[in-house]
N, C-alpha and C positions, 0 to 999 in steps of 0.2 A: 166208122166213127164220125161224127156231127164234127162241126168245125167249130164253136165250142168247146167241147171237149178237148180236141187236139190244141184249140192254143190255150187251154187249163195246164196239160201234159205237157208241152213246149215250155210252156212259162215255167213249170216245176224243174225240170231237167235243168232251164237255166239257170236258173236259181240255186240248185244243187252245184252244179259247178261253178259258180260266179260267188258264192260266198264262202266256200274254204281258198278258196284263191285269194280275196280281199283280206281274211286273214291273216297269210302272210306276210308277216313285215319286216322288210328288209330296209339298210341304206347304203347310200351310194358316198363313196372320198373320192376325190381325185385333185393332185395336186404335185407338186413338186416333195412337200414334207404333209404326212398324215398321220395326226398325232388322237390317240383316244388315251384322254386321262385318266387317272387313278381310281377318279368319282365318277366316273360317267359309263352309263348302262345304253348299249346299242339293244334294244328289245326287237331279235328276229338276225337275221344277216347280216353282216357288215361283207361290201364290195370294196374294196380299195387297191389304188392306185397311183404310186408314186412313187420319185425318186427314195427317199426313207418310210418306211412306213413302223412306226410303234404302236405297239398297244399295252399300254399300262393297265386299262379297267376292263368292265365286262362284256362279254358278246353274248347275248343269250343262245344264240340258232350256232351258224354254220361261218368261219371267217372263209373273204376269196382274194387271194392277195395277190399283188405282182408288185415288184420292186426292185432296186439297185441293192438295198437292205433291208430287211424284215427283221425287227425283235418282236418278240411276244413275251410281255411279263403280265400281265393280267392273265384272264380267268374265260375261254371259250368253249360254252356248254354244247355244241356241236363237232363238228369237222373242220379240219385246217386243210385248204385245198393253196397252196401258193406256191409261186415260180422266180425264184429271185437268185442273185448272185452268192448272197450269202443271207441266214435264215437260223435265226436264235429264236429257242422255243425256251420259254424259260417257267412260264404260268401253268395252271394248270387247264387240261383237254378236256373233255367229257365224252369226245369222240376219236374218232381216225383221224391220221395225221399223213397228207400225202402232199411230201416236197419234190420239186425238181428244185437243186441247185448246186453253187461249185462247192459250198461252204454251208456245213450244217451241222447245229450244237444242241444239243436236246438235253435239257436237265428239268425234266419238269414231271407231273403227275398226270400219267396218260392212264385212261379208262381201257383204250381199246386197243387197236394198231398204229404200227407204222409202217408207211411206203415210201421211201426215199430213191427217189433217181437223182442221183449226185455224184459229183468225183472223191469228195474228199470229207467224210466223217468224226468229228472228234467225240 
């Protein structure tokens, strides 16, 4: 193969994998309190990171949460991956729901499953 060609093929490949990657959009919280309002659309991932963490409005992708307390009353079209003391799912899922925590309340409209490693279920 001409060296040419090989960086025509090189350059493709990269390109293949460097544009559904740029694709994904995710974002990043961290703070003491992390709050997504009523109105407000996370288009892609939301990462968050905090002593409270709510979510009132939309996540389009996948939520990943860690926190002292976690409510969720808004609307997360992917997977709920979070680790918290205590963990109100109240909105509605669109995917799997997988908690570690002490304190775990689910009232809400799940698409798919749940995995709960927890002590204590209401």
């Amino acid at each position: 193969m001409s060296k040419k060609k090989f960086s025509l093929v090189f350059a493709v490949a990269v390109a293949m994998v460097m544009v559904p990657a740029a694709a994904f959009a995710f974002e990043v919280k961290k703070g003491n309190n992390i709050y997504v309002g009523e109105n407000e659309t996370i288009a892609g991932n939301l990462y968050a990171a905090g002593v409270n963490v709510i979510i009132d409005g939309q996540i389009t992708g996948d939520l990943f949460c860690a926190g002292q307390s976690v409510t969720i009353n808004g609307e997360v079209g992917g997977d709920i991956f979070c680790a918290s003391s205590a963990v109100a799912i109240n909105g509605k899922v669109g995917g799997s729901v997988r908690v570690a925590a002490s304190e775990l309340s689910i009232n809400c409209v799940l698409v798919k499953t749940i995995k709960n490693y927890q002590n204590n279920k209401t």
